[in-house]
Every structure is written in structure tokens, then in C-alpha cells.
C-alpha positions in Angstrom: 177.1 7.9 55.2 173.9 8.7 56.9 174.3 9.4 61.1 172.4 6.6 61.9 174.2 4.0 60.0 177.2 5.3 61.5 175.7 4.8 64.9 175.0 1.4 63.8 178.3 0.8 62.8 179.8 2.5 66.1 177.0 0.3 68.1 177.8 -2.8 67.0 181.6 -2.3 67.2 181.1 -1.4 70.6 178.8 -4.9 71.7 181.3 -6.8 70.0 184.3 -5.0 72.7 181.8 -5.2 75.4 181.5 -8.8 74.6 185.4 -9.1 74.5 185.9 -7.2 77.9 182.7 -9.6 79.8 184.8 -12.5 78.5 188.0 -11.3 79.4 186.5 -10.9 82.7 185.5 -14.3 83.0 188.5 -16.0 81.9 191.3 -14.7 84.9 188.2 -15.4 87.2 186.8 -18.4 86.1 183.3 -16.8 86.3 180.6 -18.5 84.4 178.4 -16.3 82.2 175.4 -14.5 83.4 171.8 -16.6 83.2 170.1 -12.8 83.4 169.5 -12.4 79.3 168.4 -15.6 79.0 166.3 -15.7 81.7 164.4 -12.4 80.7 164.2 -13.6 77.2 162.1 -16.5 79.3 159.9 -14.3 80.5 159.2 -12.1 77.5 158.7 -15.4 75.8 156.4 -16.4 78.5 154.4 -12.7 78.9 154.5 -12.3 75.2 152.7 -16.4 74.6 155.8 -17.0 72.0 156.4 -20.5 72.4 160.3 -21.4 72.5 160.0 -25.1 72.7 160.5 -27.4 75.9 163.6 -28.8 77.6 166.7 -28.7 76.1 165.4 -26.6 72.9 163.5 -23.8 74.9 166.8 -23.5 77.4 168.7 -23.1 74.2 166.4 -20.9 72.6 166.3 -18.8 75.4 170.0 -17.9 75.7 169.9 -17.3 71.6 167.1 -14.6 72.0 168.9 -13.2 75.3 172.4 -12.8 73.6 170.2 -11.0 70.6 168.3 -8.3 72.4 171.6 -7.7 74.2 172.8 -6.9 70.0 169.4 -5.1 69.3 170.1 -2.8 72.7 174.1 -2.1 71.6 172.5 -1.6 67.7 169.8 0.4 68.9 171.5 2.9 71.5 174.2 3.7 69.0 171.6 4.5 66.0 169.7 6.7 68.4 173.1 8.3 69.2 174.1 8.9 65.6 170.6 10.5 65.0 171.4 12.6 68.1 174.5 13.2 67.6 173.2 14.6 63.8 170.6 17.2 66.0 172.3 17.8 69.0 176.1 18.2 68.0 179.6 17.2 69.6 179.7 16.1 72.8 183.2 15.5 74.3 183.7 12.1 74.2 184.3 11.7 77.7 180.7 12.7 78.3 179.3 10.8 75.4 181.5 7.4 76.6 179.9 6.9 79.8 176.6 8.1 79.3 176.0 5.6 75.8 177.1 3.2 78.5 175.1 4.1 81.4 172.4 3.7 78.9 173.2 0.5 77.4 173.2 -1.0 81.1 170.1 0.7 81.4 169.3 -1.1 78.8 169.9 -4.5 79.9 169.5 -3.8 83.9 166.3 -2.0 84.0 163.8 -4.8 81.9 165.7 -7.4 84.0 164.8 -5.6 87.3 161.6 -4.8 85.6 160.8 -8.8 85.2 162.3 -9.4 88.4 165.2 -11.5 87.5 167.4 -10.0 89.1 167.6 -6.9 91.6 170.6 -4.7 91.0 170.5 -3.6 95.5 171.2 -7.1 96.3 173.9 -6.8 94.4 177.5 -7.0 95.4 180.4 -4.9 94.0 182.1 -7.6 92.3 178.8 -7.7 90.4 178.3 -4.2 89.9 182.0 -3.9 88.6 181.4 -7.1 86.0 178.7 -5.2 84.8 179.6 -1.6 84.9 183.1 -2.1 83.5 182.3 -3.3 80.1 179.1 -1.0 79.6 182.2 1.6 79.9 184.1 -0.2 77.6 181.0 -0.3 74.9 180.4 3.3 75.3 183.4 4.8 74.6 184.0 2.1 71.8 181.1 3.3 70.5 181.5 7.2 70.6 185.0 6.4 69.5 183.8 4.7 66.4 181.2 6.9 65.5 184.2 9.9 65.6 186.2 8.0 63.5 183.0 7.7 60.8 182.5 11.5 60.7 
């Protein structure tokens, strides 16, 4: 199997347990679900002139196309790590883990930030924790899976 469909494997097995571990999260705590994807799939829609409808239809267009790019970020960052992974070597997974998370929050934070939806220093721990914690969980899901594929 080639590295990159490996990483695409290892990628989406690791959005699916990052999904898993957000949820968890919000179950014991009764948190609701973050408006952030949706609300940058908004504005891309917005910058980008793709209508998504009005009302009820836009809203739930919106939160389709944010849940997406947050697959097309987990898909993506785990393809680019099977193609580095084929250049570059092994990397203990302990180092791979958290930095294939720290990118996949990048991922998600830093156009959020970028559109100012939301600004990551007014932040809260609790927040920072909800977010960090299953970014952790995706990348070493991730690096795991892609180790079990070799």
C-alpha cells in the first residue's frame, strides 16, 4: 500500500477517535458542541461568494461544510504524514503523536483565528484542554495506525 494511502487510512481513523474523545467530553459535562467550524465555514462561504442558502438551510449547511473541512484537515495532515514519513523515516511515536496533533489543531485554530471567530488568548483552560486533549488523542491514533499499516 502506497504511504500516503496509509496516512489516509491512519488520518481518518484518527478524526473518527478525535471525534469520539470531543463527544465523550461533552457528554459527563453537558457541554454543547463548538459553533467555531461552522461559523468559519460561514465566512469562507461568505469571502469565497458560495452561496449556502438562507435561514434554516444556510445554518445547516454551514455546520455540514464545518464538520467536513475538520475530515479534509484529519485526511489531509495524515496523507502528508505518510508521504513524510516515506522521505523522512521513523520518528518515535511519542514525537510523531503530539506533533500530528499540534498540527491538526493548527489546523483548525489558526484559519479560525485567522477569520476572527474565535481568539485562542481569550481563551480559558477548560477551553484549551477541550481542544487540546483530543488533537492528542487524533495524533497518536493516527501515528499508531499508520505503524500498524507498515
Amino acid at each position: 500500500m502506497h504511504p500516503v494511502t496509509k496516512g489516509l487510512l491512519a488520518g481518518a481513523v484518527g478524526t473518527v477517535v478525535l471525534d469520539l474523545v470531543g463527544y465523550g467530553d461533552m457528554l459527563p459535562r453537558g457541554r454543547p458542541s463548538s459553533d467555531v467550524p461552522a461559523e468559519v465555514a460561514d465566512r469562507l462561504a461568505e469571502r469565497t461568494g458560495v452561496a449556502l442558502g438562507d435561514g434554516e438551510t444556510r445554518s445547516s449547511r454551514d455546520q455540514a461544510v464545518g464538520a467536513l473541512l475538520g475530515y479534509v484537515i484529519g485526511l489531509g495532515i495524515g496523507g502528508a504524514y505518510g508521504l513524510w514519513r516515506y522521505r523522512a523515516g521513523p520518528p518515535s511515536l511519542w514525537t510523531s503523536g503530539p506533533l500530528l496533533g499540534a498540527a491538526a489543531m493548527a489546523g483548525s485554530d489558526l484559519p479560525a483565528t485567522a477569520l476572527k471567530v474565535t481568539d485562542p488568548a481569550s481563551w480559558p483552560l477548560t477551553s484549551w484542554v477541550s481542544d487540546a486533549v483530543p488533537h492528542l488523542a487524533y495524533g497518536l491514533t493516527t501515528a499508531s495506525v499508520y505503524e500498524a499499516l507498515r
